[in-house]
PDB file with SEQRES, HELIX, SHEET and CRYST1 records, atoms N, CA, C and O in Angstrom:
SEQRES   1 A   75  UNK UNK UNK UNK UNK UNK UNK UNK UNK UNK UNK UNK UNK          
SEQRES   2 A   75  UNK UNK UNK UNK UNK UNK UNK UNK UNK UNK UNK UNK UNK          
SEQRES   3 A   75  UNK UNK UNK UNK UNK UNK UNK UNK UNK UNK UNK UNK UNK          
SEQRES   4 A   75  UNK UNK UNK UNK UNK UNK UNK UNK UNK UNK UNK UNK UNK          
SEQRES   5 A   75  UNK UNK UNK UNK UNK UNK UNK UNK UNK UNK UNK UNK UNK          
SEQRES   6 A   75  UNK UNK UNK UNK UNK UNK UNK UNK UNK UNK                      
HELIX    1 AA1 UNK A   34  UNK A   42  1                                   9    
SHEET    1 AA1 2 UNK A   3  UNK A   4  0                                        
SHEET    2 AA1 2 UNK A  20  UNK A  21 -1                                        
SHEET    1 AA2 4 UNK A  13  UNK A  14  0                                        
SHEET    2 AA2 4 UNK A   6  UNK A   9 -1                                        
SHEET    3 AA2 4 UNK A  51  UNK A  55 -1                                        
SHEET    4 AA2 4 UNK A  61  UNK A  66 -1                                        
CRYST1    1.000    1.000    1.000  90.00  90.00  90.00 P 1           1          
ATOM      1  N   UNK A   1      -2.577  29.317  -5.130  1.00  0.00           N  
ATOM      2  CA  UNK A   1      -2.216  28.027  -4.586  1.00  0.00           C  
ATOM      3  C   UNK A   1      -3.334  27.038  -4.921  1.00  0.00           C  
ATOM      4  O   UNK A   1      -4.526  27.269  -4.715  1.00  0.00           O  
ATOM      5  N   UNK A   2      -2.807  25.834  -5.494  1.00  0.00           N  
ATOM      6  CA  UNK A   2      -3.919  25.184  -5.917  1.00  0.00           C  
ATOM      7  C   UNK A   2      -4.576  24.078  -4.658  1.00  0.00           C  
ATOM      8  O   UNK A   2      -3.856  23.548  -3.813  1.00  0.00           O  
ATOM      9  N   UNK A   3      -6.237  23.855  -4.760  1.00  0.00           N  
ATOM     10  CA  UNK A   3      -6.811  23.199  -3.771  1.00  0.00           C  
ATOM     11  C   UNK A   3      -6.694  21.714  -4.263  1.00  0.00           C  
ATOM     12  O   UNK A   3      -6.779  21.246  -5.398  1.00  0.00           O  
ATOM     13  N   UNK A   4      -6.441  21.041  -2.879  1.00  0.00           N  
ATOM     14  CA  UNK A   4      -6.744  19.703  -2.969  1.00  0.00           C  
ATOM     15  C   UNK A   4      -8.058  19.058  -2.024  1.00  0.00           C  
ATOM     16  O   UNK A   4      -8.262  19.541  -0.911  1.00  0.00           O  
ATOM     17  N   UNK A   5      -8.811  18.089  -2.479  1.00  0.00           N  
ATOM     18  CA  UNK A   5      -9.316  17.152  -1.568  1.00  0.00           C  
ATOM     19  C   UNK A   5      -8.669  15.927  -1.501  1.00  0.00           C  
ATOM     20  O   UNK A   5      -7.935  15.395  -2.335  1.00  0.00           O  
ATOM     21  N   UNK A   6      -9.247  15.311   0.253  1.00  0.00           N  
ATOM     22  CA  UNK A   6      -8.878  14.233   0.373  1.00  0.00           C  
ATOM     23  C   UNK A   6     -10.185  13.464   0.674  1.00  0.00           C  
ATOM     24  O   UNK A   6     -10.684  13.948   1.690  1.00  0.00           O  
ATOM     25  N   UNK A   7     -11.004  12.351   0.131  1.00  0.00           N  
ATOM     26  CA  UNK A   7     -12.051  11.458   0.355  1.00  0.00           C  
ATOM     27  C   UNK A   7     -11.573  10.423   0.987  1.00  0.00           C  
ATOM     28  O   UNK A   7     -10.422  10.002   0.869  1.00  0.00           O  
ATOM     29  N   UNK A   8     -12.485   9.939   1.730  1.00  0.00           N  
ATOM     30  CA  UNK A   8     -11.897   8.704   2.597  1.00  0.00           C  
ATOM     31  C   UNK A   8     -13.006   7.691   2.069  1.00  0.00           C  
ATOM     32  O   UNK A   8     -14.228   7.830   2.123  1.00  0.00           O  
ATOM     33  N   UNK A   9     -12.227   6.580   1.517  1.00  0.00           N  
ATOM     34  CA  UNK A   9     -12.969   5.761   0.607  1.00  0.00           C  
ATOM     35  C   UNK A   9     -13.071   4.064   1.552  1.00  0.00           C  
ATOM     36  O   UNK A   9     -12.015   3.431   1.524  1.00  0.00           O  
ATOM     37  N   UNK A  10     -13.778   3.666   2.010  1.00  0.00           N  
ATOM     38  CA  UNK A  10     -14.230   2.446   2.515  1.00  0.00           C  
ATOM     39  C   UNK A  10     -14.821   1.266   2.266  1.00  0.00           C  
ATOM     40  O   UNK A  10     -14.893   0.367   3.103  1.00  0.00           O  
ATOM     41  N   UNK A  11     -15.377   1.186   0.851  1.00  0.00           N  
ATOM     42  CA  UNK A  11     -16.297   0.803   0.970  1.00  0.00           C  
ATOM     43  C   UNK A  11     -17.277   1.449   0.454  1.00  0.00           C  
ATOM     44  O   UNK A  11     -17.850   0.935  -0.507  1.00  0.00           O  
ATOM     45  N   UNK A  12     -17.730   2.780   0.977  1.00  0.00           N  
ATOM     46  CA  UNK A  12     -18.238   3.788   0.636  1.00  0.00           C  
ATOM     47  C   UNK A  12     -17.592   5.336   1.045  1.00  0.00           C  
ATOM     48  O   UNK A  12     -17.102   5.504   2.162  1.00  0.00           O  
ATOM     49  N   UNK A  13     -17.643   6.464   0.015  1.00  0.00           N  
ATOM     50  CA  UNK A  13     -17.089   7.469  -0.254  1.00  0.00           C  
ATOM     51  C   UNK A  13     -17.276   8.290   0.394  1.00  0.00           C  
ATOM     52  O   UNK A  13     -18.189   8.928  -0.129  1.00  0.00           O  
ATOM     53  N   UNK A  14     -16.815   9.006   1.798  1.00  0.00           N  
ATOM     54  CA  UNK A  14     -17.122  10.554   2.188  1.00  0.00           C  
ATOM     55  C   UNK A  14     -16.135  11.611   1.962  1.00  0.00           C  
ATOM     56  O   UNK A  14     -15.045  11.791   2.506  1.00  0.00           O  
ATOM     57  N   UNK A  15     -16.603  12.124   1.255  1.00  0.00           N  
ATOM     58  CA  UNK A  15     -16.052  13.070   0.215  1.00  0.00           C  
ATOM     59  C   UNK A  15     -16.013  14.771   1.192  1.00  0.00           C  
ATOM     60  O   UNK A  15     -16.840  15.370   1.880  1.00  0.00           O  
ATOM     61  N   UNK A  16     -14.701  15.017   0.796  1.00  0.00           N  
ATOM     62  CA  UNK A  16     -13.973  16.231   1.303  1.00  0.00           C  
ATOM     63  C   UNK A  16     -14.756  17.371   0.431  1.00  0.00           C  
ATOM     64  O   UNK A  16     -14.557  17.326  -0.783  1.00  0.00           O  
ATOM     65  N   UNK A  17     -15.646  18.412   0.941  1.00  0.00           N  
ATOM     66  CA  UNK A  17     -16.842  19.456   0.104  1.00  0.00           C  
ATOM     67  C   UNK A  17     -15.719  20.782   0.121  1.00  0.00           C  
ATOM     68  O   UNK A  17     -15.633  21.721  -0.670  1.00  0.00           O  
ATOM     69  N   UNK A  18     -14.871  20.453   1.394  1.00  0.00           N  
ATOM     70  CA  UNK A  18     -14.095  22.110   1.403  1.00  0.00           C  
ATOM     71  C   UNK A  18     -12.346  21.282   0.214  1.00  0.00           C  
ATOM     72  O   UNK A  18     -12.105  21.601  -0.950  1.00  0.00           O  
ATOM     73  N   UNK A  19     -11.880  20.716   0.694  1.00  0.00           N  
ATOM     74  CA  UNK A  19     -10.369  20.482   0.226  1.00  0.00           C  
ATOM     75  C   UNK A  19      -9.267  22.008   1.046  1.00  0.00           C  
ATOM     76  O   UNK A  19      -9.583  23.100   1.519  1.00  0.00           O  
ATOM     77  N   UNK A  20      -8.646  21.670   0.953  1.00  0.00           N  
ATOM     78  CA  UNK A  20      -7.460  22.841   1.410  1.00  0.00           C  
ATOM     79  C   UNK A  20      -6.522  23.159   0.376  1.00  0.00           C  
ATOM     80  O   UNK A  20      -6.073  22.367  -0.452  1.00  0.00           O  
ATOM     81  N   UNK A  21      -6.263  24.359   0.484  1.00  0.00           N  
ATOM     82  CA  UNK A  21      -4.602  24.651  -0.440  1.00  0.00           C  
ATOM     83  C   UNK A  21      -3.809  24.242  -0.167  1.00  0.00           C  
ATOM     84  O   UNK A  21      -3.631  23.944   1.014  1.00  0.00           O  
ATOM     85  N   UNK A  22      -2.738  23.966  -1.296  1.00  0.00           N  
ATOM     86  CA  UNK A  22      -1.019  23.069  -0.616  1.00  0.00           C  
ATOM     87  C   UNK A  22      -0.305  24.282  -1.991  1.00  0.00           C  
ATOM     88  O   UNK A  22      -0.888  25.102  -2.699  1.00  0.00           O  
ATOM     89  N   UNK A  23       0.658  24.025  -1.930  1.00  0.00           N  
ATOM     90  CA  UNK A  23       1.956  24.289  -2.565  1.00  0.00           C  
ATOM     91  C   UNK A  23       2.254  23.390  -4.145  1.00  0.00           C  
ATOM     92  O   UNK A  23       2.711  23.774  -5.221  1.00  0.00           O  
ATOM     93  N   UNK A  24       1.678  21.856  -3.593  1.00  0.00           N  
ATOM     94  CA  UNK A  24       1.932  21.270  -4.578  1.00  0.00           C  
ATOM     95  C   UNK A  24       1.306  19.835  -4.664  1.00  0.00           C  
ATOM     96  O   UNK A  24       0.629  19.536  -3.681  1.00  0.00           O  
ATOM     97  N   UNK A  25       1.388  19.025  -5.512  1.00  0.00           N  
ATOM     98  CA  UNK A  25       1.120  17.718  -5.246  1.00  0.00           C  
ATOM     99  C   UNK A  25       1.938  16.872  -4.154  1.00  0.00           C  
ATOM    100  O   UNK A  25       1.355  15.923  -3.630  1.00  0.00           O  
ATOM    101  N   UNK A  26       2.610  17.022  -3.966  1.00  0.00           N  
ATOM    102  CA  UNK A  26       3.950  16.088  -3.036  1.00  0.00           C  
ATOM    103  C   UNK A  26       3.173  17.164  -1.507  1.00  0.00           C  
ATOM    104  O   UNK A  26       2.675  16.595  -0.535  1.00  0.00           O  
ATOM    105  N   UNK A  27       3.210  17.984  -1.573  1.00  0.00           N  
ATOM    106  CA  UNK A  27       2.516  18.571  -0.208  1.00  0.00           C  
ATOM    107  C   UNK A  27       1.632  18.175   0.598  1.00  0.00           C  
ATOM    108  O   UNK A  27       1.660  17.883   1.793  1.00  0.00           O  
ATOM    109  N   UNK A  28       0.581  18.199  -0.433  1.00  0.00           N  
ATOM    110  CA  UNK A  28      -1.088  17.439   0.062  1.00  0.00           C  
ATOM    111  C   UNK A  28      -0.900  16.023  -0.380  1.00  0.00           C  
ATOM    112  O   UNK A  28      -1.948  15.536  -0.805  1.00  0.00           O  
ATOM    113  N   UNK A  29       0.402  15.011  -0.409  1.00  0.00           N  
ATOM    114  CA  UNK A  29      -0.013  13.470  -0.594  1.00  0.00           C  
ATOM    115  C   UNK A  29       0.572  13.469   1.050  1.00  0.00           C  
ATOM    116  O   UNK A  29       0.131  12.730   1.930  1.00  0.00           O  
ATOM    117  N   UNK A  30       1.507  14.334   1.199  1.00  0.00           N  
ATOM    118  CA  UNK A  30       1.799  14.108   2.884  1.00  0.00           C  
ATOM    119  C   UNK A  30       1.087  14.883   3.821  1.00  0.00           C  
ATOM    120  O   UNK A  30       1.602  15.316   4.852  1.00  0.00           O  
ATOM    121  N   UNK A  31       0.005  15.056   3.515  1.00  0.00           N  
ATOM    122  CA  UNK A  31      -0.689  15.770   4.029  1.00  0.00           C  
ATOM    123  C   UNK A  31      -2.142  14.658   4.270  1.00  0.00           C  
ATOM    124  O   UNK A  31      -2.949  14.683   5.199  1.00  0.00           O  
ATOM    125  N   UNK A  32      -2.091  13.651   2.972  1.00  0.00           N  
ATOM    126  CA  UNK A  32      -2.956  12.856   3.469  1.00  0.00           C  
ATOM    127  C   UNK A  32      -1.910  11.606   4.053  1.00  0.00           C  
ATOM    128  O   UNK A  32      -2.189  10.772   3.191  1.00  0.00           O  
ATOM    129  N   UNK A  33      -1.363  11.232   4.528  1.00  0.00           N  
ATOM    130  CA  UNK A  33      -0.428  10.749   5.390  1.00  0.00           C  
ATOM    131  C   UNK A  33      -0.683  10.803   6.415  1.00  0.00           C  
ATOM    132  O   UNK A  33      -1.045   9.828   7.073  1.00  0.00           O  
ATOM    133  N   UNK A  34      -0.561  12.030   6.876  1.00  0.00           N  
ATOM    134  CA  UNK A  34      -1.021  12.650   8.224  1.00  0.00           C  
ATOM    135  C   UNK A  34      -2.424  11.969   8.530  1.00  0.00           C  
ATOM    136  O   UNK A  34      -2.711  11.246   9.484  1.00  0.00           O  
ATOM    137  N   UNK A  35      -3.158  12.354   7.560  1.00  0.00           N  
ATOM    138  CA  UNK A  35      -4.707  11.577   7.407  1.00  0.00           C  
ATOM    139  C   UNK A  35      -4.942  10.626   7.782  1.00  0.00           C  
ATOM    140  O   UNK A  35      -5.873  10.417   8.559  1.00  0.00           O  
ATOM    141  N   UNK A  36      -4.201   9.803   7.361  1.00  0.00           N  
ATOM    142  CA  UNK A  36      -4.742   8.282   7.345  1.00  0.00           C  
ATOM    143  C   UNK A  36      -4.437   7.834   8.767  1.00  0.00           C  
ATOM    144  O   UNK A  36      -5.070   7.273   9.661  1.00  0.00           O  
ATOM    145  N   UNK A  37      -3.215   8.308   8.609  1.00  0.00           N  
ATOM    146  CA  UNK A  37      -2.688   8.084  10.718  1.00  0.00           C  
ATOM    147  C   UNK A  37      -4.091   8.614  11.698  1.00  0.00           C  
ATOM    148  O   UNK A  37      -4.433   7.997  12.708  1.00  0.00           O  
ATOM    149  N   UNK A  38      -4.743   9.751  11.234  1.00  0.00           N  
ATOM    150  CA  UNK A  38      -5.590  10.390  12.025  1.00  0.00           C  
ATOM    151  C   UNK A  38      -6.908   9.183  12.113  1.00  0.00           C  
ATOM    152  O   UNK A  38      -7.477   8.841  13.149  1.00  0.00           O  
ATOM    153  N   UNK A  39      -7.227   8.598  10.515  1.00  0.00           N  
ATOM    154  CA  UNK A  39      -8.208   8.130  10.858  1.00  0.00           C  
ATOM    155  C   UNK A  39      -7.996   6.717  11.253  1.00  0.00           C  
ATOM    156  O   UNK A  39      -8.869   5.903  11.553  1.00  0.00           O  
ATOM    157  N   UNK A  40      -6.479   6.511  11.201  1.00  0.00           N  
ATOM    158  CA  UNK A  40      -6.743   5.347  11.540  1.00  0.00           C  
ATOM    159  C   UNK A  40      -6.687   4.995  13.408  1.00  0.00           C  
ATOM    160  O   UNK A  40      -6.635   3.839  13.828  1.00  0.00           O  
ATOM    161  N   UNK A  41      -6.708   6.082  14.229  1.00  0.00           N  
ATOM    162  CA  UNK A  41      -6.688   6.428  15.514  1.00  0.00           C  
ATOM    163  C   UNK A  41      -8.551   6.443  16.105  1.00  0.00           C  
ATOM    164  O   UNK A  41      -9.223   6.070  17.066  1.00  0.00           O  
ATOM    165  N   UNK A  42      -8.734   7.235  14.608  1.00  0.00           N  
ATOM    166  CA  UNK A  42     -10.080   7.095  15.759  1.00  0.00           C  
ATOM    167  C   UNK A  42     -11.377   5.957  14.610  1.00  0.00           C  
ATOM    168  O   UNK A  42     -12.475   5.587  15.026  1.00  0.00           O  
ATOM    169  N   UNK A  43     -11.090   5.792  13.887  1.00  0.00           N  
ATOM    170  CA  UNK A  43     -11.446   4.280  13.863  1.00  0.00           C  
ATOM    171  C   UNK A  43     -10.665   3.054  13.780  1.00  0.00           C  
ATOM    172  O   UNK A  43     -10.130   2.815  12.697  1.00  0.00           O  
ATOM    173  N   UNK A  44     -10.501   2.182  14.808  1.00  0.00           N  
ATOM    174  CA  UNK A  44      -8.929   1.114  14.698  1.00  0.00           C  
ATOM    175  C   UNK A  44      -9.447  -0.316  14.244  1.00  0.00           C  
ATOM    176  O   UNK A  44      -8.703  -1.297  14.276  1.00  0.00           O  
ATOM    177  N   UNK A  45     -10.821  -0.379  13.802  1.00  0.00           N  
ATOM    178  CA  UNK A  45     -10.946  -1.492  13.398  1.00  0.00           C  
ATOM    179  C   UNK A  45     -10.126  -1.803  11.884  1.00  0.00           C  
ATOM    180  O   UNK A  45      -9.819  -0.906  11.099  1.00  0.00           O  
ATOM    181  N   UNK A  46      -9.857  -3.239  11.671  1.00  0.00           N  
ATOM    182  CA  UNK A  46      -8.916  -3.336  10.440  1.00  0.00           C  
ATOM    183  C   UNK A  46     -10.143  -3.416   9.185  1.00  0.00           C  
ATOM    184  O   UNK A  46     -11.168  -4.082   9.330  1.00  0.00           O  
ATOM    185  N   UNK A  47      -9.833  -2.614   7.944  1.00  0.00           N  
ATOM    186  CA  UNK A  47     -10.478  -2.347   6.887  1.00  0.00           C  
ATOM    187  C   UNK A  47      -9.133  -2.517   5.954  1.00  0.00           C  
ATOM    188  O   UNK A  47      -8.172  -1.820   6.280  1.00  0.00           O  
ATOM    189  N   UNK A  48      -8.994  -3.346   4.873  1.00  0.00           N  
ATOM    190  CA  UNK A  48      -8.305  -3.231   3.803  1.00  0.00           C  
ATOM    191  C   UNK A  48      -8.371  -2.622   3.130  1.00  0.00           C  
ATOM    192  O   UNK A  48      -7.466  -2.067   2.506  1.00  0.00           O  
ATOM    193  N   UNK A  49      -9.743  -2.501   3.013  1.00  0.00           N  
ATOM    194  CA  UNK A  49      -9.974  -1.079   1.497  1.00  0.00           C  
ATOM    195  C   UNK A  49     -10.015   0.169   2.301  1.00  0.00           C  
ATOM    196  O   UNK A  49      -9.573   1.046   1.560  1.00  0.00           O  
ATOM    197  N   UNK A  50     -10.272   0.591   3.248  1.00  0.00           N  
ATOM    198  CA  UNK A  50      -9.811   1.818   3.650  1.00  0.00           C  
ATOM    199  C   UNK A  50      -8.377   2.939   3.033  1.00  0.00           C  
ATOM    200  O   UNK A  50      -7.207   3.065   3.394  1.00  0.00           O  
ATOM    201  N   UNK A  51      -9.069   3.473   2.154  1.00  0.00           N  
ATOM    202  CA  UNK A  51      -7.901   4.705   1.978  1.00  0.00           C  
ATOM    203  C   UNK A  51      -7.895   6.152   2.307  1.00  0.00           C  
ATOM    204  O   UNK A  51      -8.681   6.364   3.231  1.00  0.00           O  
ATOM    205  N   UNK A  52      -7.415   7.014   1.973  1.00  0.00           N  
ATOM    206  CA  UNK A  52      -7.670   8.214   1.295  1.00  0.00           C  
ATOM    207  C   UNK A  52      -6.948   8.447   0.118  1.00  0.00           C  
ATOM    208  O   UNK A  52      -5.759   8.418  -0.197  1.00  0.00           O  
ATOM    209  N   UNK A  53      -8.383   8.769  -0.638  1.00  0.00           N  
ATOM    210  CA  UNK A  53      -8.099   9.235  -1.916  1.00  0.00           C  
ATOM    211  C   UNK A  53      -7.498  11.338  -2.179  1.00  0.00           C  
ATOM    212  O   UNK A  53      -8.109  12.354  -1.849  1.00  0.00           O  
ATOM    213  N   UNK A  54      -6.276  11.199  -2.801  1.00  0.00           N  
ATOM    214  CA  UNK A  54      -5.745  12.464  -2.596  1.00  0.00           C  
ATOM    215  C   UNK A  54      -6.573  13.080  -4.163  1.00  0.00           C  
ATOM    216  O   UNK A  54      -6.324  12.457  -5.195  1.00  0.00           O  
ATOM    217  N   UNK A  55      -7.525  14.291  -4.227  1.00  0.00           N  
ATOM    218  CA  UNK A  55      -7.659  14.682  -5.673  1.00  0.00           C  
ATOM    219  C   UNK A  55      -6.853  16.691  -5.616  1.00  0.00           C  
ATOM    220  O   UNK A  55      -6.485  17.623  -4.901  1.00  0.00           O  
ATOM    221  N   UNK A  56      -7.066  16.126  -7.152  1.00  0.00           N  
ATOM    222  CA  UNK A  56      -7.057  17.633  -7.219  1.00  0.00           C  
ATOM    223  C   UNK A  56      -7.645  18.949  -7.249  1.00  0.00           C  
ATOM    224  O   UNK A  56      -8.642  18.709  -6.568  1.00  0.00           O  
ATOM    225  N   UNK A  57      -7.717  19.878  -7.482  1.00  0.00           N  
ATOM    226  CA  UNK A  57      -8.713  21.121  -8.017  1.00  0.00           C  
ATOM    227  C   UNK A  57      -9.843  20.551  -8.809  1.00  0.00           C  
ATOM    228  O   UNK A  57     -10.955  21.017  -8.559  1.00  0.00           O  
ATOM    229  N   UNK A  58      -9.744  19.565  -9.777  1.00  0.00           N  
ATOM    230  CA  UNK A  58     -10.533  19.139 -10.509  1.00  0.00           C  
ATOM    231  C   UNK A  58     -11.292  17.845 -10.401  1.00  0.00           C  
ATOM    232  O   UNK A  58     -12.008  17.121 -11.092  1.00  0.00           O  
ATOM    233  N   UNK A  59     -10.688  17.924  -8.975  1.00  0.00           N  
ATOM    234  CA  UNK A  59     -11.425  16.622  -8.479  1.00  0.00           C  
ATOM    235  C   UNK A  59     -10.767  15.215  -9.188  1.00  0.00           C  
ATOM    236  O   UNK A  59     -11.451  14.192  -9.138  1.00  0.00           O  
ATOM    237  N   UNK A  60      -9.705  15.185  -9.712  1.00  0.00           N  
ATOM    238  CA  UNK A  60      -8.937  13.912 -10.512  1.00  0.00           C  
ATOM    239  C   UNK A  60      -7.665  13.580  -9.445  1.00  0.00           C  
ATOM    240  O   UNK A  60      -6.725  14.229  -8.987  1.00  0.00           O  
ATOM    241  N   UNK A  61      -8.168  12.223  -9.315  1.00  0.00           N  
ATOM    242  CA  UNK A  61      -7.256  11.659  -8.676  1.00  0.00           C  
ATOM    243  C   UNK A  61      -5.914  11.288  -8.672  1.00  0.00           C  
ATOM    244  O   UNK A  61      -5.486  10.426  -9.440  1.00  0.00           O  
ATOM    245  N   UNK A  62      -4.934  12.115  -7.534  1.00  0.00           N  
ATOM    246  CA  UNK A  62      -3.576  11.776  -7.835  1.00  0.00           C  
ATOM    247  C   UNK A  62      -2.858  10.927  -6.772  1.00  0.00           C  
ATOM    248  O   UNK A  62      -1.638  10.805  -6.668  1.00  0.00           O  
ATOM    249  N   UNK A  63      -3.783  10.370  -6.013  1.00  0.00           N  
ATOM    250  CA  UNK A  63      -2.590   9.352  -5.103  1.00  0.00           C  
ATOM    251  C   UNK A  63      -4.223   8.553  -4.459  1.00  0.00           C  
ATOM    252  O   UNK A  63      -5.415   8.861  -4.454  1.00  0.00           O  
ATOM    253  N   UNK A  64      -3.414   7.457  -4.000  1.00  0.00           N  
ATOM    254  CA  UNK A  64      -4.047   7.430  -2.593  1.00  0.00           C  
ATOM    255  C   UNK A  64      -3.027   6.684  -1.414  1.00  0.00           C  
ATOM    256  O   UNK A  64      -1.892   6.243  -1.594  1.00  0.00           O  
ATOM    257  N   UNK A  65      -3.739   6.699  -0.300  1.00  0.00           N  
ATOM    258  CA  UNK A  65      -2.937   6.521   0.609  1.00  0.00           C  
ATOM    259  C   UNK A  65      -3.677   5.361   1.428  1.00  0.00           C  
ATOM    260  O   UNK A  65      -4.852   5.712   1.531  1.00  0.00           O  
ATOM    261  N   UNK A  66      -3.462   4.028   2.101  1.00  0.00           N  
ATOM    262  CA  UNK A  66      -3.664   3.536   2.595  1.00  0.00           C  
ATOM    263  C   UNK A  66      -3.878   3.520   3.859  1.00  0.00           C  
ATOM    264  O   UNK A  66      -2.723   3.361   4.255  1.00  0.00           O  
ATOM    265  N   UNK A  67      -4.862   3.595   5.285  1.00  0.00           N  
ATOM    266  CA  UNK A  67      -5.014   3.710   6.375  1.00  0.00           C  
ATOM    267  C   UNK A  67      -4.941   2.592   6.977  1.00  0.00           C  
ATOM    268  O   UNK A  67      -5.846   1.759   7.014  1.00  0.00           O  
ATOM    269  N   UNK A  68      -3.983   2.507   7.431  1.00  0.00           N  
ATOM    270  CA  UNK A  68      -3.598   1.163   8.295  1.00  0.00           C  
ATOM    271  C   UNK A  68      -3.576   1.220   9.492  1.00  0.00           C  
ATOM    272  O   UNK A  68      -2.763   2.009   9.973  1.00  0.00           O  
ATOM    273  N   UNK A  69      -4.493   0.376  10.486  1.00  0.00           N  
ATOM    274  CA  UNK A  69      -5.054   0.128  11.733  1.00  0.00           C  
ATOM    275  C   UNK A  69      -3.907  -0.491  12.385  1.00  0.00           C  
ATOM    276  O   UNK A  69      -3.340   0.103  13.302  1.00  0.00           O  
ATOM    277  N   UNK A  70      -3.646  -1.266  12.116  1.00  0.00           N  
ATOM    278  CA  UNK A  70      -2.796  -2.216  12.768  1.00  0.00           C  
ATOM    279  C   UNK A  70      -1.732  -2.332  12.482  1.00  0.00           C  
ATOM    280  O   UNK A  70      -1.552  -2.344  11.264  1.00  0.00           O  
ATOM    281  N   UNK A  71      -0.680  -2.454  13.221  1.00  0.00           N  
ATOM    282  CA  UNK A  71       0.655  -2.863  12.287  1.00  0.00           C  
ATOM    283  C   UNK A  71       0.680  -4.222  11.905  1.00  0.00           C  
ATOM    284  O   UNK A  71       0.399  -5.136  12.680  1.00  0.00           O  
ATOM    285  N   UNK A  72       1.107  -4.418  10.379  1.00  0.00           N  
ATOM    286  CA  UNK A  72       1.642  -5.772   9.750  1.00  0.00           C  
ATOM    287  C   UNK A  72       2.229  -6.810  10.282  1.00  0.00           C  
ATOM    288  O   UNK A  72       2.936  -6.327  11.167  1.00  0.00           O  
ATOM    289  N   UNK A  73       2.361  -7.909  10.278  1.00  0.00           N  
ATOM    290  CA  UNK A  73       3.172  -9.370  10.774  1.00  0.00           C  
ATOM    291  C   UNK A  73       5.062  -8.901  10.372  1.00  0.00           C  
ATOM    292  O   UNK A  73       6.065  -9.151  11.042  1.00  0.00           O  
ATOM    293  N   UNK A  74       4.967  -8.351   9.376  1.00  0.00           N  
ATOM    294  CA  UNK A  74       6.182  -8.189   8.826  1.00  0.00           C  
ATOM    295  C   UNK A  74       6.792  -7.088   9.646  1.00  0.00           C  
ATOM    296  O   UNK A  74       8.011  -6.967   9.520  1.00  0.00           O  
ATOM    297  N   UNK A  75       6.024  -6.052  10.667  1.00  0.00           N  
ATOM    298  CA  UNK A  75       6.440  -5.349  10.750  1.00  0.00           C  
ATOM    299  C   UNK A  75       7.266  -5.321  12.386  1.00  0.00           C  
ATOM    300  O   UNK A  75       7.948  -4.351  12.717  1.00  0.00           O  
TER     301      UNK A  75                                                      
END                                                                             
């Protein structure tokens, strides 16, 4: 099963040292989903550049995901 990391990128990079196994790519992008909801709970200040970056085994980046604090005007 191949490993993924997820880095949470701000501004500045703290980088995932373990990553976890998934099944697949589509697995671990909803997996950082989950993520971003998490961090965006326990830090709620609004950051635009706040993401998580989804990589792979090789550390090459295949998604990222946006952490959104707040809900949108539109929303």
């Amino acid at each position: 099963m191949p490993r993924y990391f997820f880095d949470i990128a701000d501004g500045h990079r703290f980088i995932d040292p373990a990553g976890h196994e998934f099944d697949d790519d589509t697995a671990a992008i909803e997996k950082a989903k989950i993520i971003a909801i998490q961090v965006s709970m326990d830090r709620p200040a609004v950051d635009p550049t706040r993401h998580i970056v989804v990589l792979d085994s090789h550390r090459n980046e295949i998604s990222t995901i946006a952490v959104y604090s707040k809900p949108s005007a539109a929303e």
